[in-house]
N, C-alpha and C positions, 0 to 999 in steps of 0.2 A: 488449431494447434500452433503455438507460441513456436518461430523460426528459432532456433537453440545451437548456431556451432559451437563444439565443445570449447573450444576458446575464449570464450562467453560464458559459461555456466558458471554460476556460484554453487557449488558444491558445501562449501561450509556452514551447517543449518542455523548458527549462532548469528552469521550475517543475515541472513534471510529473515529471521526472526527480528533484530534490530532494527531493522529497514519499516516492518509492520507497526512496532514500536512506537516508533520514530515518526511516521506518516501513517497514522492510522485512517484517514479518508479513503475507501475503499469502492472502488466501482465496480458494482454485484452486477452480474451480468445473467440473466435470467429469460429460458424460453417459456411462451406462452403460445396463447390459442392465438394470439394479434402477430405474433413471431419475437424477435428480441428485443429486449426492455433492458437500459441502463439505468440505476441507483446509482447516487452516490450516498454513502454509507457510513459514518466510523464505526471502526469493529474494536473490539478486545479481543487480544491474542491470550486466550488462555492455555498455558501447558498443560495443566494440573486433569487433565481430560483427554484422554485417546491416545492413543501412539503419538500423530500430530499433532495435538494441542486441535485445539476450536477456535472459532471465531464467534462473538457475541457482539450483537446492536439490539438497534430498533428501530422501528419506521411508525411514521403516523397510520394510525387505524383506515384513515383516510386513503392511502396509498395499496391501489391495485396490488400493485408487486409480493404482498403475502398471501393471496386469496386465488392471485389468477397467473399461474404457474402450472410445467408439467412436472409433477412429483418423479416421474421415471430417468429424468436429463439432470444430471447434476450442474449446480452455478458456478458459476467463477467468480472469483471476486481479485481485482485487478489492485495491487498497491503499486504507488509511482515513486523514484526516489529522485535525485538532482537528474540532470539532462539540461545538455549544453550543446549549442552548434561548435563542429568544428572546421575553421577553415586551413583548407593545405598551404594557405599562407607559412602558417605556424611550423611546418614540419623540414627540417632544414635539408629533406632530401628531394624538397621541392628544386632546389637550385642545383642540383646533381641529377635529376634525372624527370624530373617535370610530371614522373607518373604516380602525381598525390589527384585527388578529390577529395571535394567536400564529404561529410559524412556528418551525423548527430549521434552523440553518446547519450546513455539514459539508464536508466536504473529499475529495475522493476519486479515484481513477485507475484504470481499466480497460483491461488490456491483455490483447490476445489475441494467440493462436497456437496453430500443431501441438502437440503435445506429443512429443518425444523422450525414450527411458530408455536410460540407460547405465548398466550392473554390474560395467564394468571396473574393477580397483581401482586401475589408473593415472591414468586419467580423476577416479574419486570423491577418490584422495587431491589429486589440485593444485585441485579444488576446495572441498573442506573445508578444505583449507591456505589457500584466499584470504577464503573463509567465517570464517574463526576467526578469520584476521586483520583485516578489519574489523569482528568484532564486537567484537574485543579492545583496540581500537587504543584506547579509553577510559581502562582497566586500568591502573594504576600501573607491575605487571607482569607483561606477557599473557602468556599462555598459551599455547605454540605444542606443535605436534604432535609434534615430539622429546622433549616432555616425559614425553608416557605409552611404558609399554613398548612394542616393535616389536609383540612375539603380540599383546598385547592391542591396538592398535591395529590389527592386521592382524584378527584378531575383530571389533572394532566398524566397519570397511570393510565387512567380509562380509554383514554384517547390515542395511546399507540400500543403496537403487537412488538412480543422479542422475534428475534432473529436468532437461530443459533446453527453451524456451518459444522458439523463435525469433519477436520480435515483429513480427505482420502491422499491428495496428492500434492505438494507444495513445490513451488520449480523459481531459482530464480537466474535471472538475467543481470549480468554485468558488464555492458557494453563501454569499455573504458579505453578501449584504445591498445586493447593487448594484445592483436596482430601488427601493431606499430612498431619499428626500435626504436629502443631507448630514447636516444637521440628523440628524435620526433613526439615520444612521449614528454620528455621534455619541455621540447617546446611549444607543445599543448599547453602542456600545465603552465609556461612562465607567461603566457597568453590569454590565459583563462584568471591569473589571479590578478593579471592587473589591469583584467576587466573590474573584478573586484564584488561585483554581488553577492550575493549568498549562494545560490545554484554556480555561477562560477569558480568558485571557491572551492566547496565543496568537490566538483568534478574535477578541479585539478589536484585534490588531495588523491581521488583515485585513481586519476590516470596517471601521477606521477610515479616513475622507475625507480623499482627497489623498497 
């Protein structure tokens, strides 16, 4: 059970959703007869399907994780978003009252459900076709499935199983510094950008107040 003070909680399902979007690498977390088994994953967030929307991949045929599973335990499947150290350096009531600690901010979404496999190759190709096209959609000039030969694409179908998550529960975590004041938020954030990376950056856009 994912630790959740309300001060923390992202309530807003358009963020949670974004976040998936955005970092679709997903660590399916799945029990078995060996006990639990980490995947990393990318999923597709599809709305267009259930209350909560689904999540769709696939994994090589090769890969235990669709065969050897308890049908009765629903997965998890874990997205990460920025996540940053933060030190009480930064927080200017450090020099007022001394009682900061370090801490780490982090970003995150937990979605659960059944898990379904599909081996059909009419099923796996419209979704690898929608798979490629949003990983592609960046791409000067993407890549699409007509491009590789028929056998040979009909070879690498064969060789992996879908995945499909219909989601029962979605929960996300915003760990940004929102028990801090301002102040401190602050100067989180003008600490964090000129550290200057990407995840940096990033995390001071959400810790910053207002």
């Amino acid at each position: 059970m994912l630790y959740l003070p309300p001060h923390f909680e992202q309530t807003n399902p358009e963020a949670v959703r974004e976040l998936i979007a955005a970092r679709p690498l997903g660590t399916l977390i799945t029990l078995g007869a060996d006990g639990l088994s980490a995947n990393h994953v990318p999923f597709l967030l599809d709305e267009r399907s259930g209350e909560q929307g689904r999540l769709i991949g696939h994994v090589a045929r090769n890969n235990a994780v669709w065969h050897h599973f308890d049908a009765s335990v629903e997965v998890l499947v874990v997205f990460q978003g920025p996540s940053a150290y933060i030190s009480p350096n930064w927080f200017p009531t450090k020099q007022e009252t001394h009682r900061v600690v370090p801490t780490y901010n982090y970003i995150v979404v937990h979605a659960y459900g059944p898990r379904l496999i599909h081996e059909d190759e009419t099923w796996l190709r419209g979704i690898v076709g929608r798979l490629t096209k949003v990983m592609e959609a960046s791409q000067p000039l993407p890549w699409k499935m007509a491009d590789a030969p028929a056998d040979y694409l009909h070879t690498m179908l064969t060789s992996i199983v879908g995945i499909e998550i219909p989601i029962t529960r979605l929960i996300g975590k915003w760990k940004a510094s929102q028990n801090r004041v301002d102040a401190d938020r602050a100067g989180a954030a003008a600490a964090l950008e000129a550290i200057g990376d990407d995840e940096s950056v990033a995390m001071a856009e959400l810790i910053r107040p207002g």
